[in-house]
LUMTITOR-959052 format. One record per atom (N, C-alpha, C): x, y, z. Coordinates in steps of 0.1 Angstrom, whole numbers, padded with zeros to 4 digits, always signed. Layout:
<recs>
XYZ
...
</recs>
This chain:
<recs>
+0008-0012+0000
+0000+0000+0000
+0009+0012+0000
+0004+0026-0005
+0011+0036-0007
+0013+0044+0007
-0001+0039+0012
-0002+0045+0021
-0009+0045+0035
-0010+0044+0048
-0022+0037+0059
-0028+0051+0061
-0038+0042+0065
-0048+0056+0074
-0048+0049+0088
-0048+0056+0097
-0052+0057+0111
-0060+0062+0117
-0063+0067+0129
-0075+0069+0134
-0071+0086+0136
-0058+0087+0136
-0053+0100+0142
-0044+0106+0128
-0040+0097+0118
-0033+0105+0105
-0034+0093+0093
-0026+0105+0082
-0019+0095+0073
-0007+0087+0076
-0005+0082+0070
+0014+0077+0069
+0021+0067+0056
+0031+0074+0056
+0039+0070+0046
+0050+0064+0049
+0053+0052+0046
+0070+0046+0054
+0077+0045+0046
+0091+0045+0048
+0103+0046+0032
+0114+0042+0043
+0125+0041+0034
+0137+0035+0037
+0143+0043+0029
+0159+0050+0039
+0166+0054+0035
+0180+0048+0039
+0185+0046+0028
+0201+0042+0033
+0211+0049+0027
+0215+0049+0043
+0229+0060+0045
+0241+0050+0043
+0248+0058+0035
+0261+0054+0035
+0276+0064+0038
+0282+0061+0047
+0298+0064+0053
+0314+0059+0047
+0310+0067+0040
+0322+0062+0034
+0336+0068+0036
+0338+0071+0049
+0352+0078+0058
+0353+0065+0059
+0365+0072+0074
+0372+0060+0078
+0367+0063+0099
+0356+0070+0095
+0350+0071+0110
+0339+0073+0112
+0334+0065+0121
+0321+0065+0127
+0313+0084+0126
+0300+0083+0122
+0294+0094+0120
+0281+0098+0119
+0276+0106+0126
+0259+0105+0132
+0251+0113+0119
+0244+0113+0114
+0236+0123+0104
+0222+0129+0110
+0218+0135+0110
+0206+0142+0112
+0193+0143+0101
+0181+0134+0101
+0175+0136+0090
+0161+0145+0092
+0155+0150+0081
+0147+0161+0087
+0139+0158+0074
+0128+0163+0071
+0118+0165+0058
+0115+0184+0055
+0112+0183+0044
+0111+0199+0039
+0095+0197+0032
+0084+0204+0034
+0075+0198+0024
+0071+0211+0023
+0062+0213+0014
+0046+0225+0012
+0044+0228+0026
+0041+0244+0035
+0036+0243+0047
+0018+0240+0048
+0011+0238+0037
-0002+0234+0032
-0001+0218+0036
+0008+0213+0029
+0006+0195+0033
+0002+0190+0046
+0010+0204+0058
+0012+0195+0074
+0018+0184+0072
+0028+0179+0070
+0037+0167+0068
+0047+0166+0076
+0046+0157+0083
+0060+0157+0094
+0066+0147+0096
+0076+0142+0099
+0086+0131+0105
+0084+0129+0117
+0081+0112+0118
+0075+0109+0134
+0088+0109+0135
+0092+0113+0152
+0104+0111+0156
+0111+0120+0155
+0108+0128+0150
+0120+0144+0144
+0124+0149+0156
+0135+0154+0160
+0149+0148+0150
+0149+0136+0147
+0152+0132+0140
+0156+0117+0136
+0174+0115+0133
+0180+0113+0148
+0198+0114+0145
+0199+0091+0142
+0212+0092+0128
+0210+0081+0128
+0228+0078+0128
+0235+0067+0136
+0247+0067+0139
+0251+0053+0127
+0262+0062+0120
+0268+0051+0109
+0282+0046+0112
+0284+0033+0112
+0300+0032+0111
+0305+0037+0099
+0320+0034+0107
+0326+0038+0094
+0324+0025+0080
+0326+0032+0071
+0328+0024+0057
+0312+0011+0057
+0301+0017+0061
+0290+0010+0065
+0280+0015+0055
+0271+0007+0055
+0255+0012+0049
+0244+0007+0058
+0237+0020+0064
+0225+0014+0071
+0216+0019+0063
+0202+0010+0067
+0191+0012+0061
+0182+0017+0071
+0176+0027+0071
+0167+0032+0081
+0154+0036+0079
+0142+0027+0084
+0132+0026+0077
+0124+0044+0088
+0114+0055+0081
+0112+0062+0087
+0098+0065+0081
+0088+0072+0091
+0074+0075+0089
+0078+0088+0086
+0067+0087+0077
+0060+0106+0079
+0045+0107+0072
+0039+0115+0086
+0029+0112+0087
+0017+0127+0081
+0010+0127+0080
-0002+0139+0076
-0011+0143+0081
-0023+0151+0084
-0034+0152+0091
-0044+0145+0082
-0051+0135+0087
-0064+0130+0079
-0070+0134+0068
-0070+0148+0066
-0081+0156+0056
-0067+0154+0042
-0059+0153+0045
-0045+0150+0036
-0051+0144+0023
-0049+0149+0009
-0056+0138+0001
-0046+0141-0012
-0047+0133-0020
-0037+0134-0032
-0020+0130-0028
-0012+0133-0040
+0003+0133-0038
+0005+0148-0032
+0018+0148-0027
+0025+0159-0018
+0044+0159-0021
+0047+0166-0029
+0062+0165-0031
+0069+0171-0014
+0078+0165-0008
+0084+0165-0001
+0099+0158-0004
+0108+0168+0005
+0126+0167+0004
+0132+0163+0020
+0136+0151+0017
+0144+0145+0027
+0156+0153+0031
+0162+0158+0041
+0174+0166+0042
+0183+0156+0051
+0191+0152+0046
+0205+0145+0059
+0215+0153+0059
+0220+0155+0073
+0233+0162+0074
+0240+0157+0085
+0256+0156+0078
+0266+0150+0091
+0265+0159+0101
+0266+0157+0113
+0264+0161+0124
+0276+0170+0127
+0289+0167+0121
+0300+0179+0120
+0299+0188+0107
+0287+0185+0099
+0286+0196+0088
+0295+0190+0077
+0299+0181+0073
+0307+0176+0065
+0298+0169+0049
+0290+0166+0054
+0284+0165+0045
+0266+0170+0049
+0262+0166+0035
+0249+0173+0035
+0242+0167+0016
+0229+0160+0021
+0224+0154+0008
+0205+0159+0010
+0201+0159-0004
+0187+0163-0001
+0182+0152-0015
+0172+0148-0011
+0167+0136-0016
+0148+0137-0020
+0147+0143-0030
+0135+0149-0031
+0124+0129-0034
+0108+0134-0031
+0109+0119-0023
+0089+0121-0032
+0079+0118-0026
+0067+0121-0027
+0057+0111-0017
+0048+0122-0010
+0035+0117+0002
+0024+0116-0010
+0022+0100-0007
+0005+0099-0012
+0000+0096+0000
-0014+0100-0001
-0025+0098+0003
-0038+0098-0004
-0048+0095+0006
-0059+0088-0008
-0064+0101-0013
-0072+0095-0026
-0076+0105-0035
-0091+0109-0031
</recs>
C-alpha cells in the first residue's frame, strides 16, 4: 500500500540508506522539507542516525499527515553530518488517498 490511514493520521514509510564512506564512525541528522499546506511531518523528528565507518545502514522512517490529507504531496528529505561535512537532499513524494 502507498499508504495507511489511522485513526489520528496518514502515513507514509520509506527506507533510506545512509552510506559512510570515511574511515569514522558518523551521526547524520535527517529532517523533511515539504509544502507548509501539506502538514507533513517526521514521526520522531529529529531523527539522528549513527553510521560506522565504511557501512550502509538502512533506516526505515514514517512521515505522517493530518487525515483531511488527500492526493500526492512533493516533499525533500534533508540529511546532514552532524559535523557539517556532508549534506544530501533527496527529493521523495507523500500519497495519500484521492
Amino acid at each position: 500500500a502507498l499508504f495507511r490511514e489511522t485513526a489520528a493520521d496518514i502515513e507514509n514509510g520509506y527506507t533510506l540508506k545512509l552510506v559512510n564512506k570515511t574511515d569514522a564512525d558518523r551521526s547524520y541528522r535527517v529532517r523533511i522539507e515539504s509544502s507548509g499546506k501539506s502538514g507533513l511531518t517526521l514521526k520522531g523528528e529529529p531523527l539522528d542516525v549513527r553510521v560506522p565507518a565504511g557501512a550502509v545502514v538502512s533506516q526505515e522512517i514514517e512521515v505522517g499527515a493530518p487525515v483531511d490529507v488527500r492526493g500526492r504531496h512533493a516533499l525533500t528529505f534533508v540529511i546532514e553530518a552532524d559535523d557539517g561535512s556532508a549534506k544530501a537532499r533527496i527529493d521523495s513524494t507523500f500519497f495519500g488517498p484521492m
